[in-house]
C-alpha positions in Angstrom: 108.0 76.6 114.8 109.2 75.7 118.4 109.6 77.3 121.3 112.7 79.2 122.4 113.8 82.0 124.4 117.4 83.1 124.4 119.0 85.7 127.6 122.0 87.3 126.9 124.8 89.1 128.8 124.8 92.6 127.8 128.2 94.6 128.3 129.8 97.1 125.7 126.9 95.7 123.3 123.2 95.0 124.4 123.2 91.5 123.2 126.8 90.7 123.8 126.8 87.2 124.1 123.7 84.3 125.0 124.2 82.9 128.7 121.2 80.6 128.9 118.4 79.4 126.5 115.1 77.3 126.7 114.0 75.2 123.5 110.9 73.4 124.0 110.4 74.0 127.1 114.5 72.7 128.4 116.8 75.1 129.7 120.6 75.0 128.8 123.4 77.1 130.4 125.6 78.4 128.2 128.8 76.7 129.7 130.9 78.2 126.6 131.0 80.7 123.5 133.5 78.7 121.5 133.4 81.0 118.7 131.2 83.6 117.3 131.3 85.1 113.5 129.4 88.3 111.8 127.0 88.4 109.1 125.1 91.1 107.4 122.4 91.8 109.7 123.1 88.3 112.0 125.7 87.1 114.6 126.1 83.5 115.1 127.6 81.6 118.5 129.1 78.2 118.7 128.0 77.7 122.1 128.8 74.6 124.7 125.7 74.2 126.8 125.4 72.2 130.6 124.4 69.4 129.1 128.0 68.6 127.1 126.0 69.1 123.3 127.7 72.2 120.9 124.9 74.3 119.6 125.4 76.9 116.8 122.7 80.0 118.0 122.0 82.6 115.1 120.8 86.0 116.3 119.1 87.8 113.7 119.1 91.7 115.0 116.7 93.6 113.0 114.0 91.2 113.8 115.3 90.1 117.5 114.9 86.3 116.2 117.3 83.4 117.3 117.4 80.0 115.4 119.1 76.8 116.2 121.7 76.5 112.8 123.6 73.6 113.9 123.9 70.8 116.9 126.4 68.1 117.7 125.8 65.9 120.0 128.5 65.1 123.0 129.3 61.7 122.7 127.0 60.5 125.6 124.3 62.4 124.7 120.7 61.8 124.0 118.5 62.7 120.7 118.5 66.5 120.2 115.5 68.6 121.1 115.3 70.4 117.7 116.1 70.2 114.3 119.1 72.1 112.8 117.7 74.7 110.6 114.5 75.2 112.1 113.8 79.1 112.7 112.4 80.1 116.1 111.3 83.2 117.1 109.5 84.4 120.3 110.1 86.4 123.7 114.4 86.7 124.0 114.6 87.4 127.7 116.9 89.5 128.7 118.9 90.5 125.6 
């Protein structure tokens, strides 16, 4: 498993929406939440991050995990940091 850490906005709901994450040790703002869609037990957010790449986070609530679902690469971008699919779990931040 890899390394990431996930803070969130917290308004009507404690973990709203992320604003910032760190995967391996990077940290991406969170320049956009494109979309986000309900599952039992998870939330998932198509995010836009600073660095022009659209990352699909997956909040799993009962067990306060996030995982990286999905990447696409902007079209300048370099190789991504993680795999798609790969579960990672650790400290969240402030959510």
């Amino acid at each position: 498993m890899g390394d990431m850490r996930v803070e969130c906005y917290a308004g009507y709901r404690a973990d709203e929406r992320p604003t910032r994450f760190t995967l391996r040790g990077h940290t991406f703002e969170i320049m956009e939440v494109e979309d986000r869609w309900y599952s039992p037990g998870m939330v998932y957010f198509r995010v836009r991050a600073n660095d022009g790449n659209f990352y699909i986070l997956c909040h799993v609530e009962g067990m306060d995990a996030w995982s990286l679902d999905g990447f696409r690469a902007s079209r300048d971008s370099e190789t991504p940091l993680i795999a798609a699919g790969e579960v990672v779990q650790g400290p969240h931040g402030a959510c």
